[in-house]
TORPA-4810 file (N, C-alpha, C, O; in nm, 3 decimals):
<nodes>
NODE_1_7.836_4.838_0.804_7.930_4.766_0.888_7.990_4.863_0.988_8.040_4.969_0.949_X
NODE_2_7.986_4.827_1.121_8.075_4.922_1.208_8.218_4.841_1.213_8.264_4.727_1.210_X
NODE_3_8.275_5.064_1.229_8.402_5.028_1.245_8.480_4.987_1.385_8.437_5.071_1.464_X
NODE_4_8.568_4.908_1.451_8.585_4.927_1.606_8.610_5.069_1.652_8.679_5.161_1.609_X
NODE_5_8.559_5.060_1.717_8.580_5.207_1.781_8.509_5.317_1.769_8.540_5.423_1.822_X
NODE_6_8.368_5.291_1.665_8.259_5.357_1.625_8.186_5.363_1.784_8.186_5.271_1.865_X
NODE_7_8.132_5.484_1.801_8.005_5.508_1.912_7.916_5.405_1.976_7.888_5.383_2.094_X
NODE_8_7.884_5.353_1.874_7.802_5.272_1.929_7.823_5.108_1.984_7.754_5.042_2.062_X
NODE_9_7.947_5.074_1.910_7.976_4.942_1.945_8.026_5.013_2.115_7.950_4.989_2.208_X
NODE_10_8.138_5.087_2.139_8.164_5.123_2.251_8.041_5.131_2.388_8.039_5.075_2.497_X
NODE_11_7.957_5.216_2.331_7.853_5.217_2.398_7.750_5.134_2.470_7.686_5.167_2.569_X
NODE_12_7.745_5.009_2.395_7.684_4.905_2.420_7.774_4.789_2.447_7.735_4.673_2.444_X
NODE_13_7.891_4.824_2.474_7.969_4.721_2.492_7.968_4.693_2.656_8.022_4.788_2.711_X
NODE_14_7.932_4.610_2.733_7.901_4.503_2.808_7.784_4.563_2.882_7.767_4.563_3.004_X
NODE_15_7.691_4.625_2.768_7.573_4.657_2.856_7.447_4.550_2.818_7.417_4.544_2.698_X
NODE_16_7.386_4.480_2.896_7.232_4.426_2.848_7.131_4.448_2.730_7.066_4.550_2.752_X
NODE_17_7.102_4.399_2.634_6.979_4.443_2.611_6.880_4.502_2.704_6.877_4.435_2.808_X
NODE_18_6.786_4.618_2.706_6.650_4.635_2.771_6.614_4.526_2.804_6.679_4.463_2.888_X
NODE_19_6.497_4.475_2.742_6.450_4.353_2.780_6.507_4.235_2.859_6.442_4.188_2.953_X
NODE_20_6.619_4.188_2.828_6.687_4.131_2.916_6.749_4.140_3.079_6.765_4.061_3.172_X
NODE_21_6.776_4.302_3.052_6.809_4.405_3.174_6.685_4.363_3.241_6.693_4.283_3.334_X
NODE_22_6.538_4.423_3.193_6.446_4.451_3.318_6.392_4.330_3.321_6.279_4.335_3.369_X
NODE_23_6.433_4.202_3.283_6.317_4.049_3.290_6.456_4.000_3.395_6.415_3.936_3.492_X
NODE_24_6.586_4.016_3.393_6.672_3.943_3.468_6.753_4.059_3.668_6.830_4.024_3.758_X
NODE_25_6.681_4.180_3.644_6.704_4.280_3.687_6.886_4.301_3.679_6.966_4.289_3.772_X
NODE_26_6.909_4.329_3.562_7.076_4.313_3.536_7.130_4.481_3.559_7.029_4.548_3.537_X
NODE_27_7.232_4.565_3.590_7.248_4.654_3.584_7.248_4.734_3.449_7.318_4.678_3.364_X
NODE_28_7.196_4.837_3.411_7.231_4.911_3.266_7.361_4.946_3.213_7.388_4.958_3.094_X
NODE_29_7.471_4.966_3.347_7.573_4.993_3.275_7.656_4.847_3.241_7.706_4.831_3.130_X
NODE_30_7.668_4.724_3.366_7.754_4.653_3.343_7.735_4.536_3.319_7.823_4.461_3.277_X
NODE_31_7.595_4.495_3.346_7.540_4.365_3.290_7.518_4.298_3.440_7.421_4.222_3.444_X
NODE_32_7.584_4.313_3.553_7.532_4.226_3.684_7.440_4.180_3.748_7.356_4.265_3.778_X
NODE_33_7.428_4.124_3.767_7.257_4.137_3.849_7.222_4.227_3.956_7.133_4.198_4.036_X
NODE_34_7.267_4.297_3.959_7.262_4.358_4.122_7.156_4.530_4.178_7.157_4.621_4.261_X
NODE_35_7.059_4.464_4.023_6.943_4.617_4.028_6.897_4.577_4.150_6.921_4.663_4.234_X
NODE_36_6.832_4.469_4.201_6.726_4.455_4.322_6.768_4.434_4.426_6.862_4.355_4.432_X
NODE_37_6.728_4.480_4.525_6.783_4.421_4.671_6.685_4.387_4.741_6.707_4.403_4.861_X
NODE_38_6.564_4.337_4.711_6.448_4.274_4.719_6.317_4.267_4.599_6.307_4.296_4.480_X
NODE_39_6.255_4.228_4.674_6.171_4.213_4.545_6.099_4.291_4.469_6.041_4.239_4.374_X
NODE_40_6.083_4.442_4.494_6.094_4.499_4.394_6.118_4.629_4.442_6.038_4.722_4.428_X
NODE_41_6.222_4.636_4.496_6.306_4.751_4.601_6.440_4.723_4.518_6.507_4.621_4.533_X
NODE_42_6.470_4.826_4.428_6.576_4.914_4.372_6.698_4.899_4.506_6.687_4.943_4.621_X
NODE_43_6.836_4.809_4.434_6.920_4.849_4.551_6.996_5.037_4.524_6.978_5.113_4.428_X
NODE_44_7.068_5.056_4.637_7.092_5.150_4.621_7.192_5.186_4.501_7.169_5.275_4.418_X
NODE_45_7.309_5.103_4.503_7.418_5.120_4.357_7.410_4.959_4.330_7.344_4.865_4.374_X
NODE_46_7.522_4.982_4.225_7.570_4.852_4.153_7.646_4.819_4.229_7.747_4.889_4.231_X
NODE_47_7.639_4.684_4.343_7.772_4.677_4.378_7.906_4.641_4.315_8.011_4.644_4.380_X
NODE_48_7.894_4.596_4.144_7.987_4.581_4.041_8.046_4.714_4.033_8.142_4.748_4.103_X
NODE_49_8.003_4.771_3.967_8.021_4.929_3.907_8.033_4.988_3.969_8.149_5.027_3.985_X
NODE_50_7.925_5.044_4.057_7.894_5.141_4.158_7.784_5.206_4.097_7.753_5.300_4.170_X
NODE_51_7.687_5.199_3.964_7.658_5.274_3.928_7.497_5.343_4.045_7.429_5.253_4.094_X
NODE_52_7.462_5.465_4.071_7.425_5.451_4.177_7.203_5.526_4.124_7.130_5.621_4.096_X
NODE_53_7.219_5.354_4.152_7.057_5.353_4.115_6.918_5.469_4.156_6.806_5.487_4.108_X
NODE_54_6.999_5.533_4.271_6.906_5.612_4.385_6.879_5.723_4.298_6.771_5.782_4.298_X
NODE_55_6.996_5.760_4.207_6.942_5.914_4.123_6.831_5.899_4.009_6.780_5.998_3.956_X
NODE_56_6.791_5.751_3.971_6.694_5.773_3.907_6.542_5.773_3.922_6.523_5.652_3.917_X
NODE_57_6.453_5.813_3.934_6.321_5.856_3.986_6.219_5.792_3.882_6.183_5.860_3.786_X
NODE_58_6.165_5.647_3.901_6.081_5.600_3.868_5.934_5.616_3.857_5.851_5.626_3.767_X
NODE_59_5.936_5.615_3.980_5.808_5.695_4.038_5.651_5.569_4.045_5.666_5.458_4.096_X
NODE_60_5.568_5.595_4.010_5.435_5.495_4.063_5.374_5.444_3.948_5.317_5.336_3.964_X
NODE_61_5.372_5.483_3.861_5.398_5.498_3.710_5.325_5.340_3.722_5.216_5.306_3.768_X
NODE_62_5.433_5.266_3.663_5.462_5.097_3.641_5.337_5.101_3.787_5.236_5.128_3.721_X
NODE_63_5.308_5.095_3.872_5.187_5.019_3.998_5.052_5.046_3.888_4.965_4.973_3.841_X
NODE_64_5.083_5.184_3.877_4.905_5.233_3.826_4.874_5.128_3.704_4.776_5.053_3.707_X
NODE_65_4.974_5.132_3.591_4.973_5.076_3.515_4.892_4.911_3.518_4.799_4.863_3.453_X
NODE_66_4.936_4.885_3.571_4.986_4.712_3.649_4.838_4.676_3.712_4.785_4.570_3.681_X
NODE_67_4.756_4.791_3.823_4.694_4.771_3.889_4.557_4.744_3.741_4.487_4.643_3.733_X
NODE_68_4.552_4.851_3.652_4.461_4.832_3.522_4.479_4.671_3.478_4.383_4.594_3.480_X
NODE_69_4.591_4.638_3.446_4.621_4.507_3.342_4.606_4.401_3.447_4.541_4.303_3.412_X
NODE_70_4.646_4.402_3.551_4.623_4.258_3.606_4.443_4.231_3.674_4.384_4.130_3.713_X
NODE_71_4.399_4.386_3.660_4.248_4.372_3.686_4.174_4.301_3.605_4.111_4.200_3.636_X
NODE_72_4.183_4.368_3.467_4.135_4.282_3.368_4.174_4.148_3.350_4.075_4.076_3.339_X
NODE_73_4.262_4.099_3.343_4.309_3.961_3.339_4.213_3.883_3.412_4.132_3.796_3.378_X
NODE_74_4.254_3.955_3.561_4.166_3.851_3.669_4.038_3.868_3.603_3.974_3.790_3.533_X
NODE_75_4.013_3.988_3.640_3.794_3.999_3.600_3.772_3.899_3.473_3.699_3.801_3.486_X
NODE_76_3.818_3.918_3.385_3.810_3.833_3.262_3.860_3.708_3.312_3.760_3.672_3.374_X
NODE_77_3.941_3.619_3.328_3.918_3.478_3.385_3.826_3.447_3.480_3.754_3.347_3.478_X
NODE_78_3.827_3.514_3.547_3.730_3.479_3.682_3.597_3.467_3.608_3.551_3.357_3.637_X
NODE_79_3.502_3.541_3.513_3.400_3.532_3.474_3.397_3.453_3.379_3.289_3.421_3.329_X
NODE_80_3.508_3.407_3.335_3.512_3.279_3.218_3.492_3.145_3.261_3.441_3.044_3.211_X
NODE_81_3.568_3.186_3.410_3.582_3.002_3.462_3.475_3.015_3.534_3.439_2.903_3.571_X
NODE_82_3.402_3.105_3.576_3.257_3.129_3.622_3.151_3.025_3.553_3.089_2.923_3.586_X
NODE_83_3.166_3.114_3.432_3.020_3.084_3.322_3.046_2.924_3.274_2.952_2.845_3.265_X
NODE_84_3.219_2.876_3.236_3.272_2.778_3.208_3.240_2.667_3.269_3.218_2.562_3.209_X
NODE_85_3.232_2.686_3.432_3.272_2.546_3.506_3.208_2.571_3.640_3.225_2.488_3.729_X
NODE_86_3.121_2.699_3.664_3.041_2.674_3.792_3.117_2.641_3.911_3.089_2.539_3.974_X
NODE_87_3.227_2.730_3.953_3.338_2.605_4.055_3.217_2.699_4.168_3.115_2.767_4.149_X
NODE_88_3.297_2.656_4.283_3.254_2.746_4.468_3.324_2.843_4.451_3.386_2.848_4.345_X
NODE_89_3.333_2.916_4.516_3.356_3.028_4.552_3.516_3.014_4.591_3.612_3.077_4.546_X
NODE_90_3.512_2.903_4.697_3.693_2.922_4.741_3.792_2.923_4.590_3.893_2.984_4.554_X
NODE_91_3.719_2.841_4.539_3.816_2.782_4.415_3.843_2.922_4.308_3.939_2.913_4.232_X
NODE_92_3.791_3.002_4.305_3.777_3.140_4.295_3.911_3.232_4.398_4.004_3.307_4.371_X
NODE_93_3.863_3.183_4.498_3.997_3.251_4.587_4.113_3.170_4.577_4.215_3.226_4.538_X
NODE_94_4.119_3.027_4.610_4.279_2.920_4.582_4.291_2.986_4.420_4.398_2.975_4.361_X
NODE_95_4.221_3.027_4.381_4.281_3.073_4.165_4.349_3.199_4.153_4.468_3.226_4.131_X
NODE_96_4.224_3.288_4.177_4.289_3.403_4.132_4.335_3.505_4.212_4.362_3.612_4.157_X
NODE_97_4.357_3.487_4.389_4.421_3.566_4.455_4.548_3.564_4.400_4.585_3.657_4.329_X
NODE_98_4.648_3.433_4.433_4.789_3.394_4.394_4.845_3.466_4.263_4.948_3.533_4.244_X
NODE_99_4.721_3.421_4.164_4.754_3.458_4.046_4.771_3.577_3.993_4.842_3.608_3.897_X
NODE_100_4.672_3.676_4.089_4.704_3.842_4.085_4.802_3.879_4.183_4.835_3.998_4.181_X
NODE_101_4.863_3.797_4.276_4.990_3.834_4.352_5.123_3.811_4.266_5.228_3.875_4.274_X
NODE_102_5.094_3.718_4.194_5.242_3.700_4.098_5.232_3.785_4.017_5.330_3.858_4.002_X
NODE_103_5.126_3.803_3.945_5.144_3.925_3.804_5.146_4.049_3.896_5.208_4.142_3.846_X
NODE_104_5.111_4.066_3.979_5.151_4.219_3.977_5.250_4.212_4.074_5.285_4.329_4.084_X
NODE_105_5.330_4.133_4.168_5.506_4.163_4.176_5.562_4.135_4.073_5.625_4.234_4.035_X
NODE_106_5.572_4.058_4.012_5.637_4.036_3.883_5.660_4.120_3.818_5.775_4.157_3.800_X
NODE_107_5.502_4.204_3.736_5.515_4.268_3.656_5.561_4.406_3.671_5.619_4.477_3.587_X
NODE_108_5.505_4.449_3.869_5.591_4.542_3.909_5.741_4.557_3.912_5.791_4.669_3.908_X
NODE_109_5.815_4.446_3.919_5.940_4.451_3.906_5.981_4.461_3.764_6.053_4.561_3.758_X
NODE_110_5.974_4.425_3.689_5.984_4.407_3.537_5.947_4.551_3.449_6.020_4.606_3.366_X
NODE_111_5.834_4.587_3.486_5.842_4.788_3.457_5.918_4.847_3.546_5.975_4.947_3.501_X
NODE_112_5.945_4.817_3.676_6.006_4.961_3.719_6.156_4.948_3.656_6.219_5.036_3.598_X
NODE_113_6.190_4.834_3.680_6.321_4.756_3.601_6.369_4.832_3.485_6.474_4.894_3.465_X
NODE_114_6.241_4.805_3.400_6.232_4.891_3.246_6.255_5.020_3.201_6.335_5.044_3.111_X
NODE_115_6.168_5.132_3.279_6.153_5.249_3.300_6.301_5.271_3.352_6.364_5.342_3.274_X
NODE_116_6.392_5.221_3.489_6.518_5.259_3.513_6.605_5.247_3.407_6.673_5.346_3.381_X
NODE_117_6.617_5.153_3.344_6.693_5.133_3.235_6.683_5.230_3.138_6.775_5.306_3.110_X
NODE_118_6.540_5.228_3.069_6.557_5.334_2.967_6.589_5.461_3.066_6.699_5.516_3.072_X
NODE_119_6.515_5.486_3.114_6.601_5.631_3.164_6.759_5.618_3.203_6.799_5.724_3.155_X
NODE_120_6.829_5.579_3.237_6.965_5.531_3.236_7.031_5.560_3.071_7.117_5.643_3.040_X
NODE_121_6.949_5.451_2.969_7.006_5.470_2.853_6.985_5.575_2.770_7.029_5.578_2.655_X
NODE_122_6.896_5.693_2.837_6.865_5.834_2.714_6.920_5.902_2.819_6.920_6.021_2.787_X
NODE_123_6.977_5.884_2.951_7.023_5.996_2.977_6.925_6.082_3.063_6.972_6.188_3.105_X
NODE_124_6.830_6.059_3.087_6.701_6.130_3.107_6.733_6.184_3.307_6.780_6.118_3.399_X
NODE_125_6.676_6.340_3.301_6.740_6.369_3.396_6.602_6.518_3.399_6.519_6.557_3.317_X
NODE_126_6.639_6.555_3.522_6.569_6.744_3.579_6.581_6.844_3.456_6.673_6.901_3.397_X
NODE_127_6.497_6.839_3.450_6.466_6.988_3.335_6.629_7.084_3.375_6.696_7.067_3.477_X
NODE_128_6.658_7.172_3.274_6.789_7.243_3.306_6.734_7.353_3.217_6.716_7.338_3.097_X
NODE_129_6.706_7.475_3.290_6.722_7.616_3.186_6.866_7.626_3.156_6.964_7.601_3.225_X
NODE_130_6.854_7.667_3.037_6.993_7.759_2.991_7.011_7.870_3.032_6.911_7.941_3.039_X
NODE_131_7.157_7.933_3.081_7.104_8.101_3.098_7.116_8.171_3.016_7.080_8.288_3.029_X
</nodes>
């Protein structure tokens, strides 16, 4: 049982779950919505908080990732509804262009989302020698 005022209730007190954080783009420290300032362009701070999004370094990470998983998806449907149903060719393009444009903004927003957060919540920062 925690006690009030234990570490951790404090700590997590009006912050998001992860998951929730990077599926709703909510801030890590205060719960707002105000991670995105487009669609998958990091605003600069919280305009709640202030907390200021720019110091954390995501990086390309979440694209590379993304570019693997939504390949397969497509390649694998596309050769299913191939062998399945014989469509033309357009019906091939009206399918699975759209469908690889949503999963990978989506899913791009939703990892980089992720990755900010956890780094936010461990703290994660530039190597530091000791002297």
């Amino acid at each position: 049982m925690t006690q009030p005022g234990n570490s951790q209730e404090t700590q997590s007190k009006g912050q998001p779950d992860t998951a929730s954080a990077a599926l709703l783009g909510l801030c890590p420290d205060c719960g707002s919505k105000t991670l995105f300032d487009g669609i998958a362009k990091f605003a600069a701070r919280c305009r709640v908080c202030g907390l200021d999004f720019s110091a954390y370094n995501v990086g390309d990470g979440p694209a590379a990732f993304l570019t693997f998983f939504v390949g397969a998806v497509i390649a694998g449907g596309a050769i299913w509804v191939q062998l399945a149903f014989e469509p033309p060719f357009w019906v091939h393009i009206m399918l699975w262009l759209p469908l690889a444009t949503l999963l990978t903004v989506g899913g791009l927003r939703v990892a980089k989302a992720w990755l900010l957060i956890a780094e936010h919540r461990r703290k994660a920062g530039e190597g530091r020698l000791k002297d």
